[in-house]
C-alpha positions as CSV (number, residue, x, y, z in Angstrom):
1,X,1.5,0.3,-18.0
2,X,2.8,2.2,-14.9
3,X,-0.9,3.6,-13.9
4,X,-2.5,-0.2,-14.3
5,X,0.0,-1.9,-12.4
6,X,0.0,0.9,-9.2
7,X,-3.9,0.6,-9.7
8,X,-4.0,-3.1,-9.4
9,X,-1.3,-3.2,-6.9
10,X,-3.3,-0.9,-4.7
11,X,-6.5,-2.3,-4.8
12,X,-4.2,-5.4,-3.5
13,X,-3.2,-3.8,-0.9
14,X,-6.4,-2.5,-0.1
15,X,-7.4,-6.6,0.1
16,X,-4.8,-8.2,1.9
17,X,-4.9,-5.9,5.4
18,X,-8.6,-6.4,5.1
19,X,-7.8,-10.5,4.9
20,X,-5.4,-9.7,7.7
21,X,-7.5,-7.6,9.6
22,X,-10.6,-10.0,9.7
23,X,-8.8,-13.3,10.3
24,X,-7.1,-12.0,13.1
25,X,-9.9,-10.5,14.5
26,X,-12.4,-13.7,14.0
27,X,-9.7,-16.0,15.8
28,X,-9.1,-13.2,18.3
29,X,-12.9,-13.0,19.2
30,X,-12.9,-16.6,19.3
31,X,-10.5,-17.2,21.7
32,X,-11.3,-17.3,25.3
33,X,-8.6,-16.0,26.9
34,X,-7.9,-12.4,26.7
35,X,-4.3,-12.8,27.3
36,X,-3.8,-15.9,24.8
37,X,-6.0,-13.2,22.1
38,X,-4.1,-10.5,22.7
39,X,-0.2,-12.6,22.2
40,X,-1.8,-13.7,19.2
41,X,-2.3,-10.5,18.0
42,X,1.2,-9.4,18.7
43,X,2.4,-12.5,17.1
44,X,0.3,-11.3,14.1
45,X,1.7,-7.8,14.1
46,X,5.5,-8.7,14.8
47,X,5.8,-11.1,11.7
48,X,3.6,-8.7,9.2
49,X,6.3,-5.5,10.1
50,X,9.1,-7.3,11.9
51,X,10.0,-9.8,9.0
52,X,9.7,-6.9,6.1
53,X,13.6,-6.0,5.7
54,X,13.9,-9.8,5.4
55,X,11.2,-10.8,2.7
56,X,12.5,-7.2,0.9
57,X,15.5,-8.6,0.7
58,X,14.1,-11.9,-0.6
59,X,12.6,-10.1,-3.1
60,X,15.0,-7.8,-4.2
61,X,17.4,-10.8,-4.8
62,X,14.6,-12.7,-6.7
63,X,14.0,-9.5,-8.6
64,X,10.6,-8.3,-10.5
65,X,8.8,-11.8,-10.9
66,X,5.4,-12.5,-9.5
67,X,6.7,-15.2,-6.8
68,X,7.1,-13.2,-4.1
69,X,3.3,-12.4,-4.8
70,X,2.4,-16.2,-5.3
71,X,4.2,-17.0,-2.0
72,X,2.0,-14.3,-0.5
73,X,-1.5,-15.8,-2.4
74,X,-0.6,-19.5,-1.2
75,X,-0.1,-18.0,2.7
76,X,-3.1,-15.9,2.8
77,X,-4.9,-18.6,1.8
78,X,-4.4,-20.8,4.1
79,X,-4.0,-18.6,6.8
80,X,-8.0,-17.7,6.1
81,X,-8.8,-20.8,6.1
82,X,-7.0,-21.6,8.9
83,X,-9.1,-18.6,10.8
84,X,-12.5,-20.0,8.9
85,X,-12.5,-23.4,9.7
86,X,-13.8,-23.3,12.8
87,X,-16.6,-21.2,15.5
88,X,-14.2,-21.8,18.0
89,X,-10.8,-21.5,18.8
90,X,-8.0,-22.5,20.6
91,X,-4.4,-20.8,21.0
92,X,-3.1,-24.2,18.9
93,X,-5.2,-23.2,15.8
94,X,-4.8,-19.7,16.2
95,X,-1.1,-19.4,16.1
96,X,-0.4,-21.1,13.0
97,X,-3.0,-18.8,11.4
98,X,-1.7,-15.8,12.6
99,X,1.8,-17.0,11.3
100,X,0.6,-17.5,7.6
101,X,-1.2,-14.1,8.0
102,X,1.6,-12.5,9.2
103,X,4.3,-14.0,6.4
104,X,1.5,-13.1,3.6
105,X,1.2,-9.7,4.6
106,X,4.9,-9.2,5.0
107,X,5.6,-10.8,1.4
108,X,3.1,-9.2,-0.2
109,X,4.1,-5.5,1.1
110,X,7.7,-5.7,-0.1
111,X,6.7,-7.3,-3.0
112,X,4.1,-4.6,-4.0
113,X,6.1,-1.8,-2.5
114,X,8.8,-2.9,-5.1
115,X,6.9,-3.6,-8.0
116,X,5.5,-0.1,-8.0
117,X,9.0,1.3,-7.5
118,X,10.7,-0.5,-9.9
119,X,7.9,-0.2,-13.0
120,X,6.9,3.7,-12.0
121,X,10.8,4.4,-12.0
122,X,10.4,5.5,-8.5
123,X,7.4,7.8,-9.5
124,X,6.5,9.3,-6.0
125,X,2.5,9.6,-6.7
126,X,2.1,5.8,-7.7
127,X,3.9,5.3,-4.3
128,X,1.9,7.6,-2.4
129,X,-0.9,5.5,-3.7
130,X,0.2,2.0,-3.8
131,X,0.8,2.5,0.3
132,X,-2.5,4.7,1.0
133,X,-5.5,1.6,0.2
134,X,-4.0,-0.8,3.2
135,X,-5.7,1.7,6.1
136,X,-8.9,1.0,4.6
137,X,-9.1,-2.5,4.6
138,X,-7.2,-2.5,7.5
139,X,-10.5,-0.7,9.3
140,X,-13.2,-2.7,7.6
141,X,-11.8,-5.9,8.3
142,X,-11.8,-4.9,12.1
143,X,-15.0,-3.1,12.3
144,X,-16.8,-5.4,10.0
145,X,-14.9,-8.8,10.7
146,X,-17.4,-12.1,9.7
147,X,-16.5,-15.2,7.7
148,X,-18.5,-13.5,4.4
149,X,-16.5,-10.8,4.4
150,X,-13.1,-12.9,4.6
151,X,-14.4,-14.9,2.1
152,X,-15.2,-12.1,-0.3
153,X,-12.1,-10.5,0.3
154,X,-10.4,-13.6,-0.2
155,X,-11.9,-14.5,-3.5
156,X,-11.5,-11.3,-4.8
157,X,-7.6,-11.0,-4.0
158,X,-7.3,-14.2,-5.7
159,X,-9.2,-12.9,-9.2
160,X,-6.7,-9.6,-8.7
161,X,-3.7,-11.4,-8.1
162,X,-4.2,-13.8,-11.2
163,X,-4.9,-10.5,-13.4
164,X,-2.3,-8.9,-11.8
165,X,0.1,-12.0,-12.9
166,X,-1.3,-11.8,-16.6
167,X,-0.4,-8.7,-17.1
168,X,3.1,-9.0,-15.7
169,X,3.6,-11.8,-18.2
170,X,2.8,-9.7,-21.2
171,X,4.8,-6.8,-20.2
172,X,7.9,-9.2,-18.9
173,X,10.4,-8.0,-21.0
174,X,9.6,-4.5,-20.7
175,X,9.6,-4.6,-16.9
176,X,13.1,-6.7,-16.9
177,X,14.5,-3.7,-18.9
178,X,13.4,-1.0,-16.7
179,X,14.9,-3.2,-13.6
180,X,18.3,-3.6,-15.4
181,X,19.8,-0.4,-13.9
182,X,18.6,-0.8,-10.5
183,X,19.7,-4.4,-10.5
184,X,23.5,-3.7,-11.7
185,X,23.8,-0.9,-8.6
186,X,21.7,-3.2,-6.1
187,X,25.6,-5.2,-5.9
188,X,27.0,-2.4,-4.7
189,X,28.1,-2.2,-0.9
190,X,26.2,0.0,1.2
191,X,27.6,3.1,2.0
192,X,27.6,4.9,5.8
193,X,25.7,7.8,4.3
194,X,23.0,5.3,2.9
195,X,23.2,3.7,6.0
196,X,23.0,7.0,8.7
197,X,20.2,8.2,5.5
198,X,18.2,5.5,6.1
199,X,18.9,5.3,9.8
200,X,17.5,8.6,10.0
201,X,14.4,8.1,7.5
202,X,13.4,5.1,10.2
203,X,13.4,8.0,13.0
204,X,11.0,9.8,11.1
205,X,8.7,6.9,10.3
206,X,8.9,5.6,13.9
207,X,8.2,9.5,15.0
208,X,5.2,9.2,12.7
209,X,3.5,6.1,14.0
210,X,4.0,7.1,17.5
211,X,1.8,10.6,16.3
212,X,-0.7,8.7,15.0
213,X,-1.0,6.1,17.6
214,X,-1.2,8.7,20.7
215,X,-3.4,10.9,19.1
216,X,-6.4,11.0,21.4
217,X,-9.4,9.1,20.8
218,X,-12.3,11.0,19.1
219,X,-15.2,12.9,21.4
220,X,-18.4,11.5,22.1
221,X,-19.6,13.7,18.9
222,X,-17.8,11.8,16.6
223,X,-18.4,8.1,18.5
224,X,-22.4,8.7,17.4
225,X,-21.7,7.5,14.3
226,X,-20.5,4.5,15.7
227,X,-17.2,2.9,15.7
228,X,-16.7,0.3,12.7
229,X,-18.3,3.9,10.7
230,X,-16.0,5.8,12.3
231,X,-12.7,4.4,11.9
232,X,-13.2,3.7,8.4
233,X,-13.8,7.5,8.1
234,X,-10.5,7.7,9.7
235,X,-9.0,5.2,7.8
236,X,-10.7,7.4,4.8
237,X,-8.8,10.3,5.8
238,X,-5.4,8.6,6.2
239,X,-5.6,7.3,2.8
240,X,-6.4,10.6,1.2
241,X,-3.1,11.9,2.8
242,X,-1.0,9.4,1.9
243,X,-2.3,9.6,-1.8
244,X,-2.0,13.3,-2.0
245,X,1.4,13.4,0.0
246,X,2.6,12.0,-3.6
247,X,0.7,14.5,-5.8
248,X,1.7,17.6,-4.0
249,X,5.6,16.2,-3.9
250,X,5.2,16.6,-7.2
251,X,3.7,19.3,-7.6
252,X,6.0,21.3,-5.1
253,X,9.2,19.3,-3.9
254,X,9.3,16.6,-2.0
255,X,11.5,18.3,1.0
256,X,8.8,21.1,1.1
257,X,5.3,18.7,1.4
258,X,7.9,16.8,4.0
259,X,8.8,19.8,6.4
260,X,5.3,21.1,5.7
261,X,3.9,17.4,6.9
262,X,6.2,16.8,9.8
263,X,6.3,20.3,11.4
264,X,2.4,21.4,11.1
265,X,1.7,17.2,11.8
266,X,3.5,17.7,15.0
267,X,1.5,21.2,16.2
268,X,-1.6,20.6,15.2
269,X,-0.9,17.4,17.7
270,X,0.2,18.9,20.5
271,X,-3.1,21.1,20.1
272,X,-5.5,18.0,19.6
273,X,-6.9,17.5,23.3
274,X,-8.7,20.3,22.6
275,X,-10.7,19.7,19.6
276,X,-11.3,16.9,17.6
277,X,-10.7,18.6,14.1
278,X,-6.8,18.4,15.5
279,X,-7.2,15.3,15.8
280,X,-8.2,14.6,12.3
281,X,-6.2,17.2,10.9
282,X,-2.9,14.9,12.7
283,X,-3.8,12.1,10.7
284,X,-4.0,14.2,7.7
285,X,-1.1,15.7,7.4
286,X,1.5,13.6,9.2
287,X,0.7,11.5,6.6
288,X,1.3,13.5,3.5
289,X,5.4,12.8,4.3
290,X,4.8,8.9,4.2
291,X,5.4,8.7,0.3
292,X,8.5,11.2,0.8
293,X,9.9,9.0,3.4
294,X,9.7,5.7,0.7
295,X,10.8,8.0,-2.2
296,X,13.8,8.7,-0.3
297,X,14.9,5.3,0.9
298,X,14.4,3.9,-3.2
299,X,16.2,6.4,-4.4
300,X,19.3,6.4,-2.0
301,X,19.6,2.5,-2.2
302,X,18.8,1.6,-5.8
303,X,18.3,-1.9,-6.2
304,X,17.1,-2.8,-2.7
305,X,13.7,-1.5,-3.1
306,X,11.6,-4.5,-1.3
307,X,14.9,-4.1,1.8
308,X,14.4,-0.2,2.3
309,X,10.6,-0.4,2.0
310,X,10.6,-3.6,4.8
311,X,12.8,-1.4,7.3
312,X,10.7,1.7,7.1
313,X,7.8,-0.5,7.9
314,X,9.5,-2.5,10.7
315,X,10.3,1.3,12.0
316,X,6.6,1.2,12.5
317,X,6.3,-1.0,15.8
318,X,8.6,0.8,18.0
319,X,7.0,3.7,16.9
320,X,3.1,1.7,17.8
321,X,4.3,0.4,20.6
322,X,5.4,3.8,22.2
323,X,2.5,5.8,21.1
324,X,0.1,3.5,22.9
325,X,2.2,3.5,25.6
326,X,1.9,7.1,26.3
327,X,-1.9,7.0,25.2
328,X,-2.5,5.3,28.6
329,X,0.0,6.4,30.7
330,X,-0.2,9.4,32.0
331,X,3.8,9.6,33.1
332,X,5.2,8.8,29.6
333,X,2.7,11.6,28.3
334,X,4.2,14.3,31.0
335,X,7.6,12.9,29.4
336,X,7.2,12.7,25.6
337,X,4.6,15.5,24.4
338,X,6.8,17.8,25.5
339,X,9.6,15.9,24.0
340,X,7.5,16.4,20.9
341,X,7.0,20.0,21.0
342,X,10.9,20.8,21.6
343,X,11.5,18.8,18.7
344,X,9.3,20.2,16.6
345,X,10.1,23.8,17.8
346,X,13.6,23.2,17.3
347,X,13.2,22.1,13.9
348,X,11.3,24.9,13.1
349,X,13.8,27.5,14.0
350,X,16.8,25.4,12.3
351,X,14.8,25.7,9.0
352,X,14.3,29.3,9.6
353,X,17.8,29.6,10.0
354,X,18.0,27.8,6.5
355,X,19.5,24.6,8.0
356,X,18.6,21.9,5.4
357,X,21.5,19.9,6.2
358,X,20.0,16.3,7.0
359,X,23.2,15.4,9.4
360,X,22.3,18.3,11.6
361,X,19.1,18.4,11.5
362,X,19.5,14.7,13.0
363,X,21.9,15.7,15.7
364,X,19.1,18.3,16.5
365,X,16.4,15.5,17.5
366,X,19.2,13.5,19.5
367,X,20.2,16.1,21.5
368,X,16.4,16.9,21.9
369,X,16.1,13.1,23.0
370,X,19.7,13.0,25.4
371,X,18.8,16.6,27.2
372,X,14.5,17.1,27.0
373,X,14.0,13.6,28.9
374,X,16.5,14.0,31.5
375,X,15.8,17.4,32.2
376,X,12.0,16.8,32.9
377,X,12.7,13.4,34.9
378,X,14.7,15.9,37.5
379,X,12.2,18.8,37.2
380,X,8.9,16.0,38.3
381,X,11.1,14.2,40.9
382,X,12.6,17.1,42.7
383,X,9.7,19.2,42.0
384,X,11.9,22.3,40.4
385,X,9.8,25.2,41.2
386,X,12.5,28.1,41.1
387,X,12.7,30.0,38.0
388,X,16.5,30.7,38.7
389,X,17.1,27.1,39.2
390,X,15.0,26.4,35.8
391,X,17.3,29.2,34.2
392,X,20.3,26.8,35.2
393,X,19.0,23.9,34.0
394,X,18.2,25.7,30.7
395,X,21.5,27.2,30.6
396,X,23.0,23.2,30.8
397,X,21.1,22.0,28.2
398,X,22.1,24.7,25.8
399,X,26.1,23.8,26.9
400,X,25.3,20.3,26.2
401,X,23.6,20.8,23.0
402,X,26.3,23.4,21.8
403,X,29.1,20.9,22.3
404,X,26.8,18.4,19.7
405,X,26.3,21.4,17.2
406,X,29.8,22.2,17.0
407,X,31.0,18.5,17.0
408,X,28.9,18.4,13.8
409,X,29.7,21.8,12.2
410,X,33.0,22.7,13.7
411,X,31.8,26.6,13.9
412,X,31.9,27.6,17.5
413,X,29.4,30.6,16.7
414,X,27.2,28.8,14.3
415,X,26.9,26.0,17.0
416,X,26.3,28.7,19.4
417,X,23.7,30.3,17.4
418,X,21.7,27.4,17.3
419,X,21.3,25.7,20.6
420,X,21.0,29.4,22.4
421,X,17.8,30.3,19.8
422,X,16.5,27.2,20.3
423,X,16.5,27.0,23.7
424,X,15.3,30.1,24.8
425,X,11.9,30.0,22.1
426,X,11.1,26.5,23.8
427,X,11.3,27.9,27.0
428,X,9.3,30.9,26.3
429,X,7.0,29.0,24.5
430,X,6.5,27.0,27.1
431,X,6.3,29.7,30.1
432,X,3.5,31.0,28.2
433,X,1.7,27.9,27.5
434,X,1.8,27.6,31.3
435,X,0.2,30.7,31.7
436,X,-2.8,30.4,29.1
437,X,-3.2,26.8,29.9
């Protein structure tokens, strides 16, 4: 049962961002204005993620039917007719197409995301896959946007999501009785673990999205191909690591393919300007931690399923959002790559040090944040050029990030420990870097 719901679930998933995806893009190359295109986009983009904790919650309180799912059918479909009907548009036919797409993507991805949850029993693989299809429909629908396409896609989510229903019918009472537990513990009050837990989980997923959107764009190599071929090989590669992110949590702990994800995710991209394996190597693995990051957020709020899912992915567009930023400014890029790297390093050495507290290992990327950002902002705009005046400044940031270590611990020399190491391997790390670079 579990293995043919995930499987039609995902092949879903794989349909509606390609719907999305080629609507939006139809309307948007239809539109004659650039700027009215591109808020329609946005619009498009804030409703699918934005909205998600909101439809979860929906959801949740609606529990396992298939209406979230026929809400989700009855939008998509008339949001790609809406972006069908016509060669040419204006803002006043795009908008209310971009607003069904947006609600029918947002239902249906809390919807799926807890369907899978709920009948796998919070089986991490069927996760893993469930969430890895959307890239590549997201990529053909952009590179290969027409009106045939839409209206294959279209017909084909329709066929799926009427099978999918079927066989949710049949297997009713059996999927009521695995949801019984999770819906008595969903009435529960949230607690200010869950909620620092899950705080922190959306740090992560936001840290994630802003990796993948800043990466830098593919050499002139790759681009031969051409670029509807070469995203989708892209999109390929993202999939794979989302699906296998499940199978090796299995396999070998879901902490270990996390730190594994998340620490080599975050070198091999502050390596990739200089080749583009980095690049793809980026997308692999920083993706292998995106089922750990929804296996985690199910399993510390039972019950709220469709809600945790939705906030992970409205932890996405701040994370977007920033990555392009930086991708095209050369001032936020001075500011946050190495913002990245101290991070990163600092996590490293924590884990070393067999830290595998989640509370301090939190407090480690806020300090990172409060003293990293400030501390280059002075370097560029009073050009700090003395090493015995970079010493200092080294030398505050450990105070600073001692008095947050031992606010957390409450051991002066385990607090001590931590921010001194730290500091001085990012700063010889980055003296040398210097030097070779």
């Amino acid at each position: 049962m579990t293995r043919r719901h995930t499987l039609l679930l995902s092949l879903l998933h794989f349909l509606v961002d390609g719907i999305c995806a080629c609507g939006v893009m139809l309307m948007s190359h239809q539109i004659v204005s650039d700027i009215e295109a591109y808020g329609m986009i946005v619009l498009y983009n804030v409703l699918a993620f934005g909205t998600q904790p909101l439809t979860g919650r929906w959801v949740d309180k609606d529990g396992v039917c298939t209406r979230g799912l026929n809400l989700a059918a009855s939008l998509l479909t008339a949001g790609a007719l809406v972006s069908s009907i016509s060669t040419y548009h204006t803002i006043f036919i795009a908008v209310p197409g971009a607003i069904l797409l947006g609600m029918g993507n947002s239902f249906f991805h809390v919807y799926g995301g807890k369907y899978v949850a709920v009948v796998s029993r919070n089986d991490i693989r069927a996760m893993g896959v469930f969430v890895s299809t959307g890239a590549v429909g997201l990529a053909i629908g952009i590179g290969f946007s027409s009106p045939m396409l839409l209206v294959a896609f279209l017909l084909s989510f329709l066929a799926l999501s009427c099978l999918h229903v079927y066989n949710a019918y049949r297997q009713k009472k059996n999927i009521m009785t695995i949801h019984a537990d999770y819906w008595q513990t969903s009435e529960q009050p949230l607690s200010s673990v869950s909620i620092i837990f899950l705080s922190c989980l959306m740090l992560v997923v936001a840290g994630r999205a802003f990796i993948g959107e800043s990466v830098p764009s593919l050499h002139r190599g790759l681009h031969s191909m051409g670029a509807p071929w070469l995203m989708i090989m892209v999109s390929v590669i993202v999939m794979v690591g989302k699906a296998a992110g499940g199978f090796l949590s299995k396999r070998w702990g879901v902490r270990n393919v996390f730190y594994v994800s998340m620490l080599l995710g975050g070198t091999t991209f502050l390596m990739c300007p200089w080749h583009d394996g980095f690049v793809l190597a980026t997308l692999f693995l920083i993706n292998l931690s995106m089922p750990c990051t929804l296996y985690w957020a199910t399993k510390a709020v039972p019950g709220r399923e469709g809600w945790t899912f939705g906030l992970l992915a409205m932890a996405l567009l701040p994370g977007f959002l920033l990555g392009n930023l930086t991708k095209h400014d050369a001032t936020c890029q001075a500011l946050l790559v190495p913002l990245m790297a101290t991070i990163l390093l600092e996590s490293l050495i924590l884990l070393c040090m067999r830290e595998r507290r989640w509370l301090v290992l939190a407090v480690s990327v806020l300090l990172n944040i409060l003293t990293n950002v400030p501390l280059n902002i002075f370097v560029m705009a009073y050009e700090v050029a003395s090493p015995l005046h970079v010493i200092g400044l080294e030398c505050l940031v450990v105070a600073v990030e001692f008095i947050g270590y031992w606010l957390v611990l409450h051991d002066c020399h385990k607090a001590f420990k931590y921010s001194s190491c730290a500091n001085i391997f990012s700063a010889l790390v980055g003296f040398f870097s210097q030097l070779l670079f």
